[in-house]
C-alpha positions in Angstrom: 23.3 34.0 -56.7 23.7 35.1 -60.5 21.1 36.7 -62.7 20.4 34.8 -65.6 21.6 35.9 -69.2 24.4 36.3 -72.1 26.5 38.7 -70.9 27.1 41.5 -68.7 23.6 42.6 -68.5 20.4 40.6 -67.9 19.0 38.7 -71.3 15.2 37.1 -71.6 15.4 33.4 -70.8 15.1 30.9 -73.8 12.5 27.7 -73.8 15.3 25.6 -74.6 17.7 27.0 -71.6 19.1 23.9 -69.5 17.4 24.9 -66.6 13.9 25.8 -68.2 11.1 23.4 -66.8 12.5 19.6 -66.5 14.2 19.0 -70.1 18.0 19.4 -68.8 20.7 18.9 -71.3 18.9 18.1 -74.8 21.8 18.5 -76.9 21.1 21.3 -78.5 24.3 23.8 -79.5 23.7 27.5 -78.6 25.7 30.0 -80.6 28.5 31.7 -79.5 28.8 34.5 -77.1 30.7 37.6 -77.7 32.9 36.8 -74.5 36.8 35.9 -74.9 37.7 32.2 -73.4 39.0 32.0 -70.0 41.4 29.6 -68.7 40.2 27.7 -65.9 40.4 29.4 -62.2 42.4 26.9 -60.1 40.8 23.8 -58.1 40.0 25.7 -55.0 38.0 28.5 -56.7 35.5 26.3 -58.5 31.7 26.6 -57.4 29.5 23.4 -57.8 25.7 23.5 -58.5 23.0 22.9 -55.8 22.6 20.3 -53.8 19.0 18.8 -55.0 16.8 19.5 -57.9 13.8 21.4 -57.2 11.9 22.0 -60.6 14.2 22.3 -62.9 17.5 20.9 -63.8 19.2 18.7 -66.8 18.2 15.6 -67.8 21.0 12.8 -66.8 19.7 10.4 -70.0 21.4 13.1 -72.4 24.3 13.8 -70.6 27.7 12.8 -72.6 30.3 12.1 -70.0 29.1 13.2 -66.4 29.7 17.2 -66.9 30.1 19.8 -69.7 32.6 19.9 -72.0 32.5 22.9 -74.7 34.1 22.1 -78.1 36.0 25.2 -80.0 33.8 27.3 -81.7 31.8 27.6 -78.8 29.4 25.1 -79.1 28.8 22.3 -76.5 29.9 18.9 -77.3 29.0 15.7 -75.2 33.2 15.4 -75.3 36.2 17.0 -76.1 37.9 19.8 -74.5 37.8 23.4 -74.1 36.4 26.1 -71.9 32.7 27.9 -71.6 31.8 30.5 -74.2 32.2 33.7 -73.2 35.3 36.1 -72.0 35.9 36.1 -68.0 31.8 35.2 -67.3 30.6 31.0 -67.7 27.1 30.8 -69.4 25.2 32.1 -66.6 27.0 35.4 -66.3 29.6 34.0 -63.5 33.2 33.5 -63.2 34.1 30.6 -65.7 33.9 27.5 -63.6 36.0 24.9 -64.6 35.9 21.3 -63.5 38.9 18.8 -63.4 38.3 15.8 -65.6 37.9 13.5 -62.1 35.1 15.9 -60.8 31.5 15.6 -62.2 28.5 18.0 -61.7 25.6 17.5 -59.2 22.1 18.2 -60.0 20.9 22.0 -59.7 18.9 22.4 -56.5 16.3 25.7 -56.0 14.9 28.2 -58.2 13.8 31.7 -57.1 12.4 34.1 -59.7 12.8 37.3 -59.9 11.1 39.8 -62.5 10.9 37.3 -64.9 14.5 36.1 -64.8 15.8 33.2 -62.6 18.1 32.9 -59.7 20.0 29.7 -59.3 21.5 28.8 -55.5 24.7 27.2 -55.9 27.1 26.2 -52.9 30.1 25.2 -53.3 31.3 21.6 -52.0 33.9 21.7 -48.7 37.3 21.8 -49.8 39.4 18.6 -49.3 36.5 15.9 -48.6 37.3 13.1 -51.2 36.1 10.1 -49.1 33.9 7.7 -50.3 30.4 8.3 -49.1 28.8 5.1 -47.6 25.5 4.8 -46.0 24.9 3.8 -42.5 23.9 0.5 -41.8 20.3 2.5 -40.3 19.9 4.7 -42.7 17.2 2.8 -44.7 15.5 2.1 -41.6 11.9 3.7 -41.4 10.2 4.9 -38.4 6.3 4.3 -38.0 5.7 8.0 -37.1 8.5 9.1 -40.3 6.8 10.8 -43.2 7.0 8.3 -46.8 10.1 8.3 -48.5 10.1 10.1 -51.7 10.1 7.4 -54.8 13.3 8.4 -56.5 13.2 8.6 -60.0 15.5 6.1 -62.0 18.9 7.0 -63.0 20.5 6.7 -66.4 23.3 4.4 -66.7 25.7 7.2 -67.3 24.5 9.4 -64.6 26.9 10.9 -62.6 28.1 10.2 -59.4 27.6 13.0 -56.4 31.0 14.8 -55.6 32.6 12.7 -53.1 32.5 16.6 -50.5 28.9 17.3 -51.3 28.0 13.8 -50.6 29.0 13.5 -47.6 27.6 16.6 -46.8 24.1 15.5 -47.6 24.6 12.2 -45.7 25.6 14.1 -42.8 22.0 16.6 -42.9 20.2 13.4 -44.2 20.9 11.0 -41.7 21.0 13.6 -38.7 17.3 14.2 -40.4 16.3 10.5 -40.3 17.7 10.1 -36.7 15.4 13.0 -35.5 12.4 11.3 -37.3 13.3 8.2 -35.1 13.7 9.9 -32.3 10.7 11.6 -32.1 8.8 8.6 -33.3 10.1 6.7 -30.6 9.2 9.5 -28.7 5.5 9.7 -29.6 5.8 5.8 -29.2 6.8 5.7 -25.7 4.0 8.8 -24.9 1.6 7.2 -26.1 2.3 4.0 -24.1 2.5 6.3 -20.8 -0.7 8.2 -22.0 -2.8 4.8 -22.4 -1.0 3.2 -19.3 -2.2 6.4 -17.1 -5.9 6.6 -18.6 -6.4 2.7 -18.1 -4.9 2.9 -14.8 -6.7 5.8 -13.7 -9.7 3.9 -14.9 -9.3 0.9 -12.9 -8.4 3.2 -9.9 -11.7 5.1 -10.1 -13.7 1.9 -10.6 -12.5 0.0 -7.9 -13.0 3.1 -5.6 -16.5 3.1 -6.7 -16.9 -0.3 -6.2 -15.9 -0.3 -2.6 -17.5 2.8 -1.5 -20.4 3.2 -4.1 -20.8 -0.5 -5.5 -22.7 -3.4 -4.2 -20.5 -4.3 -0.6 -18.8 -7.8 -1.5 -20.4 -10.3 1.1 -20.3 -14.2 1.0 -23.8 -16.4 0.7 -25.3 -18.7 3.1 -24.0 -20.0 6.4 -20.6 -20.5 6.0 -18.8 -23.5 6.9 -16.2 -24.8 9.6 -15.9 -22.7 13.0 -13.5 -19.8 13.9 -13.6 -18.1 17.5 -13.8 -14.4 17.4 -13.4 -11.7 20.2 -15.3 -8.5 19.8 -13.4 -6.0 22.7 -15.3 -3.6 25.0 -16.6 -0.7 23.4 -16.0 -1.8 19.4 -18.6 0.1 17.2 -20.4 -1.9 14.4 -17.1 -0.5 11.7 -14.3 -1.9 14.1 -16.9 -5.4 14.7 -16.3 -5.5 10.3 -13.5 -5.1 10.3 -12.3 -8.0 12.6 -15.1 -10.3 10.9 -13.5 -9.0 8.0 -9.8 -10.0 9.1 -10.7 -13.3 10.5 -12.3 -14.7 7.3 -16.2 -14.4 8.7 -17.7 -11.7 6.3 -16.4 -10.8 3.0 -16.4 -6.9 3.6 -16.7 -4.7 6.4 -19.1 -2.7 4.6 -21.4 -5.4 3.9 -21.3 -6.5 7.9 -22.1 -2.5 8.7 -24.7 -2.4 5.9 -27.2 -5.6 7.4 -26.0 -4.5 11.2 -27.3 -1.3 10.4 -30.8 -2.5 8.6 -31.3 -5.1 11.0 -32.6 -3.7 14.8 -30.6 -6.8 16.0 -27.7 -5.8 14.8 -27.5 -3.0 17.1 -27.5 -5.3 20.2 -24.6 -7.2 19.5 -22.3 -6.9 22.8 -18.8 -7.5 23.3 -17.6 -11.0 23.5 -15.6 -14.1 22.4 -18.2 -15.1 19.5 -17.8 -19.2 17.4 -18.7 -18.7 14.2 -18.5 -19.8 10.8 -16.1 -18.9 8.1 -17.1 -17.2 4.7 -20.8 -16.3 6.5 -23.1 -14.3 4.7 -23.2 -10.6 7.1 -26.8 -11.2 7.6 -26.3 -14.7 9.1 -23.4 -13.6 11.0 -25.4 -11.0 12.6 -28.5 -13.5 13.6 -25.6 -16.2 14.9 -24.3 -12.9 17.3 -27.0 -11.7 18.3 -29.0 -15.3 18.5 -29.4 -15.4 22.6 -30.0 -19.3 22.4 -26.1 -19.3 21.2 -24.9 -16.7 23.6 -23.3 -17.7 26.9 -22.4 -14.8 28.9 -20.2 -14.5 32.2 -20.2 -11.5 34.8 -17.0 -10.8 36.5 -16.0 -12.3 39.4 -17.9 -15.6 38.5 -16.0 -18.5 40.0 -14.9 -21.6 38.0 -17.2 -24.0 39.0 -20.1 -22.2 37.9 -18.3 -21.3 34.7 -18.5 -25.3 34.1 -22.1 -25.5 35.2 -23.2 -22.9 32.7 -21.6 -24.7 30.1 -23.3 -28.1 30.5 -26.6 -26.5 30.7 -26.1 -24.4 27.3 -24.1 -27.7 25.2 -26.9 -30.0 26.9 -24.2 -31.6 28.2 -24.0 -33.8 31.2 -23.6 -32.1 34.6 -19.6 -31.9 35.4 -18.9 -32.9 31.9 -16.9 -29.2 31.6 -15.5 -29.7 35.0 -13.8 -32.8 34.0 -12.8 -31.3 31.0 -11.0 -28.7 32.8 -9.1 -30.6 35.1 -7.6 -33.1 32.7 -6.6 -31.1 29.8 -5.8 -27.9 32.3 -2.0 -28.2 30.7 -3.4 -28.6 27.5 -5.7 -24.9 27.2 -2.9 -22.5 26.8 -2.5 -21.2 30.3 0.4 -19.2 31.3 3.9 -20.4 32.6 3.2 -19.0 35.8 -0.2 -20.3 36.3 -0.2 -22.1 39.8 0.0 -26.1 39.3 0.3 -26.7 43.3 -1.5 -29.2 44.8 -3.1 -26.4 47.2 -4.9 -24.8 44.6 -8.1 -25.8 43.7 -8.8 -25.1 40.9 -5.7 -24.2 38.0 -8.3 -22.7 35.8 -9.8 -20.5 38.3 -8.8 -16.5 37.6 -8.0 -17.4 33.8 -11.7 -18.0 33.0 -12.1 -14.0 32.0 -15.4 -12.8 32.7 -16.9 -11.4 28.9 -19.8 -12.8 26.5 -19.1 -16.0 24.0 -20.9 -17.8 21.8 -21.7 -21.4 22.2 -23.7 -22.6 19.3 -24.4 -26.0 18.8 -21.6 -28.4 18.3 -18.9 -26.2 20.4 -16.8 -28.6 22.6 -16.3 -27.4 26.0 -12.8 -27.7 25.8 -13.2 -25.1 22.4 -14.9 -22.4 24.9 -12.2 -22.9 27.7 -9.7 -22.3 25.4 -11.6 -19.0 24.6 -11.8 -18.2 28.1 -8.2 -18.2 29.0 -6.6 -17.2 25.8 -8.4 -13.8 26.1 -7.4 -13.9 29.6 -4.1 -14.0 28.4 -4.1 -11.1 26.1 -6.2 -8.8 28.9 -2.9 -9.9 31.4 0.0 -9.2 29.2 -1.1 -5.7 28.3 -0.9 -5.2 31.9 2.4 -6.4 32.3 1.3 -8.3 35.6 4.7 -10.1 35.4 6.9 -6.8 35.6 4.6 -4.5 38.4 4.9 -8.3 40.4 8.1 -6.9 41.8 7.0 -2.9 42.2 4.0 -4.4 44.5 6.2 -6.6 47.0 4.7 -9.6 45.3 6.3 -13.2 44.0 4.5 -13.6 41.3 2.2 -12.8 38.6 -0.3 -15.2 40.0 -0.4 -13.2 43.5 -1.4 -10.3 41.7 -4.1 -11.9 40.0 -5.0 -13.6 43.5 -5.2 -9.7 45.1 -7.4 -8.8 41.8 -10.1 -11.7 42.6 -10.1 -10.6 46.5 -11.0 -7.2 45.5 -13.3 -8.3 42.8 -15.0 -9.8 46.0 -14.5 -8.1 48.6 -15.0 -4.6 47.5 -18.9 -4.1 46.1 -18.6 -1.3 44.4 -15.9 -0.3 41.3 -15.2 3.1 42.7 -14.1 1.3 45.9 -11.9 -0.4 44.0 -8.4 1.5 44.7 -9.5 1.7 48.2 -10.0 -2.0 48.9 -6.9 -2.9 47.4 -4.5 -0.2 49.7 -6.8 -2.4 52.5 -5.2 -5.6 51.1 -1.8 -4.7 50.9 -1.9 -2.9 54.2 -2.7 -5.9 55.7 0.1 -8.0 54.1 2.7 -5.8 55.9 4.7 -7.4 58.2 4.6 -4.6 61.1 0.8 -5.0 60.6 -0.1 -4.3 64.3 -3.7 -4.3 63.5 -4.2 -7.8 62.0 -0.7 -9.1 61.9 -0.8 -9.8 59.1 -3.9 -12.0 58.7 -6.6 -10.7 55.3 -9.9 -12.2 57.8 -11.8 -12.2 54.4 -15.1 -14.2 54.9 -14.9 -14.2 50.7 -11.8 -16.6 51.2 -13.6 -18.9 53.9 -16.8 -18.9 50.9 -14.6 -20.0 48.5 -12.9 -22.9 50.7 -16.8 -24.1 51.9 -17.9 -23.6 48.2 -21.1 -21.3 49.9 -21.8 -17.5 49.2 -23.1 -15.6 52.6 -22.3 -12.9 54.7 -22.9 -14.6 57.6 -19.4 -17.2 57.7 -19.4 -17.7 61.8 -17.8 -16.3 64.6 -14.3 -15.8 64.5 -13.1 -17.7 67.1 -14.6 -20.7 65.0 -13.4 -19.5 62.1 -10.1 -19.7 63.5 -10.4 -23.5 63.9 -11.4 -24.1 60.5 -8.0 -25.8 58.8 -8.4 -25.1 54.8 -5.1 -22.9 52.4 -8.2 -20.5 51.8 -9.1 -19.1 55.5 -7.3 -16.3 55.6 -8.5 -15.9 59.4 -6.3 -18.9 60.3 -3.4 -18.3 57.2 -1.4 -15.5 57.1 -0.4 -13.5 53.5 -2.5 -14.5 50.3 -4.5 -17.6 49.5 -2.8 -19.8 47.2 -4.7 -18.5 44.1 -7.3 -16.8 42.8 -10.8 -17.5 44.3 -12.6 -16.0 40.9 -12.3 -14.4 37.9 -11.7 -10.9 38.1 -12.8 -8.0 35.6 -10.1 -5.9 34.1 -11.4 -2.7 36.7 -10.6 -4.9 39.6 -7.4 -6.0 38.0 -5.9 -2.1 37.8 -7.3 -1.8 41.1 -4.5 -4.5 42.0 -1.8 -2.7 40.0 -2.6 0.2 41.4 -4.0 0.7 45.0 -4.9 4.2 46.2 -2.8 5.6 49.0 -3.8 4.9 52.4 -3.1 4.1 55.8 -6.3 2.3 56.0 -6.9 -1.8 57.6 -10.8 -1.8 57.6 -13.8 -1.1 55.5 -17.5 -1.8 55.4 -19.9 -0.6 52.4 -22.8 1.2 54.1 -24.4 1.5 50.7 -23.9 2.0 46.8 -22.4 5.4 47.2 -20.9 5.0 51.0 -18.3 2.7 52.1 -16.6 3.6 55.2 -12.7 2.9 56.1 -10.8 3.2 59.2 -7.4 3.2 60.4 -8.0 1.6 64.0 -10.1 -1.5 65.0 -12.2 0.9 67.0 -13.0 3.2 64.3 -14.1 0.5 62.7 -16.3 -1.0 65.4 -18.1 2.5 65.1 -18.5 2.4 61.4 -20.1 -1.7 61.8 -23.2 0.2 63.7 -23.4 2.4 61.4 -24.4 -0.6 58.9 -26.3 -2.5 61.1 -28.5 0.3 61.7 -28.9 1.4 58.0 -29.5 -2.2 57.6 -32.3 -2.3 60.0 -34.3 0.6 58.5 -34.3 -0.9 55.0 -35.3 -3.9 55.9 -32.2 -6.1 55.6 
């Protein structure tokens, strides 16, 4: 920085200085100073002017030849030769600068004042950096979020070209400028996307979470159309009965099948079972087609086949045996299992795949539809028990002997927590050292089966002995050669897993006594014991 003034010490400031307000160069000539000439200082000690004008500076329209030349005499010419006035101090009380003819003055760039007087910031251009200064091929690119250019002024046709150093140096602060207005633009750009991304999603989010637990529950209007079987498992709640409406294309929502179940008192009577109903129901009509008892067709466990088929006539007003014809021809054609018997000693191929639950049978099911119902969910209840792998554990041949020793305690034993006893029973009797039996069940539920009757009361022995059917297991030895019903799942554990014993005989006093023995005897003993609770009630 250099004080302003002629001279060694600070002089007042004239109107008609160069740098007073925006007049520049007017062409005036200022007298001489009392300061010998200097020579010019050598290349490398010159000091240029600022970079920019900031208030005040010369006016490029009255400049002569690009810079300053002083004539002799001290006065300033717009050409000719010569040095500054003054003796070892320039015009503005600094070292004489002196410019080569090829270099050329920028504008003046900052003002400070001080005290009246003026301080001018000059920097000097880098040393050595001659190159051509050319603008990036971005550099006139704008940014939405960059501030507006500045309108520069128009220059003279004479005005004088930057120096080649400082202009580069002002391209390099420029552009890195520009390059931070784009960034950050872009910046604010890609914020602002994220910003109004977030806040609509957010939106939608909270909306459709207010929708499905707050809203109106989305549900479907009027009967529905086509049919679709359904199974509702033991124990489901009115939430899990939704949902598999829900899955299954019945209801729209869960929430809307909760929502009627729980307004309407039928809705909480609706029991497990294999349901036919419509697809894209309203929830309330769903709910009157399940819980509609002139649709519902219900089967207790250990029902045989052939009343299976009877029931089914009488609900489709169908003709008696209609089902039972059914069954037998398109037995292949239901679904049942690979090792379902097929021999011609079985009676019935559908008999212990019938499983014992609630369906619906509304008007215009096909028998053939509820079969398929029947032993499909059969199916399902079978596999998860793996009957074909504990087959083997049990001393059995097959999966369809297991399902046999399931129906015979189904039968045979009357209560479910005799269950695990009854079965020990059975497969005590199957031994071969069976010294007690040898090996014969005598099951009067087997000889009921064969004479299609239900009594206790099957004949003496002797003649049941005579009586020539694959079912009397007091003439045939091991299993009958199926199923004689359709067991329930307790009596089908019961057969997976027998309680341990070294028991051959049993006889249910009551509902909460059932007596077993180990000897033929013992068991003789525990027969008057029912015969004479028998007596007393009545029986």
């Amino acid at each position: 920085m250099t004080e302003y003034g002629r001279g060694s010490g600070s002089q007042p400031w004239h109107p008609e200085d160069p740098l007073y307000g925006d007049q520049g160069y007017n062409g005036q000539q200022y007298p001489q100073q009392h300061q010998p000439q200097q020579s010019q200082p050598p290349y490398g000690q010159q000091q240029h002017y600022p970079e920019q004008q900031q208030g005040y500076g010369w006016d490029p329209s009255q400049d002569t030849g690009g810079h300053y030349v002083p004539q002799p005499g001290g006065q300033y010419a717009g050409q000719g030769g010569g040095s500054y006035p003054g003796e070892g101090q320039g015009h503005y009380g600094t070292p004489q600068e002196a410019y080569p003819p090829q270099q050329q003055h920028a504008p003046y760039v900052g003002e400070q004042r001080q005290g009246g007087h003026e301080q001018l910031q000059q920097q000097s251009a880098p040393q050595g950096l001659h190159e051509e200064w050319r603008p990036e091929p971005d550099q006139d690119k704008i940014s939405l979020f960059d501030d507006p250019p500045e309108a520069p002024s128009a220059p003279a046709e004479d005005e004088p070209e930057p120096d080649e150093g400082r202009g580069r140096g002002r391209d390099r602060r420029g552009k890195g400028k520009k390059k931070n207005k784009r960034r950050s633009g872009t910046a604010c750009l890609l914020v602002a996307v994220v910003l109004v991304g977030g806040v609509g999603g957010l939106g939608y989010l909270g909306y459709d979470y207010w929708e499905a637990n707050f809203g109106p529950a989305p549900d479907y209007d009027g009967e529905g159309t086509g049919q679709v079987q359904v199974e509702i498992p033991k124990g489901s709640g009115l939430a899990q009965m939704g949902d598999i409406l829900q899955k299954n294309g019945v209801v729209k929502s869960s929430r809307a099948f909760t929502e009627a179940a729980g307004e309407s008192a039928k809705g909480k009577g609706i029991q497990p079972g294999t349901y036919t109903l419509h697809k894209e129901m309203s929830a309330q009509a769903a709910i009157a087609m399940m819980t509609d008892t002139k649709n519902l067709l219900t089967f207790g466990e250990g029902t045989r086949a052939a009343e299976v088929y009877a029931a089914i006539d009488k609900k489709l007003g169908l003709k008696a045996g209609t089902t039972q014809d059914v069954a037998k021809s398109q037995a292949k054609n239901l679904g049942l299992p690979d090792w379902a018997g097929t021999e011609a000693d079985i009676k019935d191929p559908l008999e212990g795949f019938l499983f014992p639950s609630q369906y619906n049978a509304a008007k215009g099911t096909k028998p053939e539809d509820l079969l398929r119902q029947m032993v499909a969910r059969a199916k399902d209840n079978y596999a998860e028990q793996d009957l074909d792998g504990k087959a083997k554990e049990l001393g059995l041949k097959s999966p369809l002997q297991v399902l046999t020793v399931a129906s015979l305690v189904q039968a045979e034993g009357r209560y479910k927590h005799d269950f695990d006893k009854v079965s020990r029973v059975i497969y005590n009797r199957l031994k071969p050292d069976n010294k007690e039996t040898y090996g014969l069940l005598d099951f009067d539920s087997t000889v009921n089966y064969a004479k299609k009757t239900s009594t206790l009361d099957t004949g003496a022995v002797s003649d049941l002995r005579q009586f020539k059917d694959p079912y009397n297991t007091y003439k045939i030895k091991g299993l009958p050669p199926g199923p004689i019903d359709n067991p329930g799942l307790e009596a089908l554990k019961s057969a997976l897993q027998p309680a341990p014993g070294p028991w051959y005989y049993f006889v249910s006093i009551n509902e909460n006594e059932t007596l077993f023995a180990v000897t033929n005897e013992e068991h003789n003993r525990n027969r008057e014991k029912y015969n004479q609770a028998h007596k007393k009630g009545g029986q």
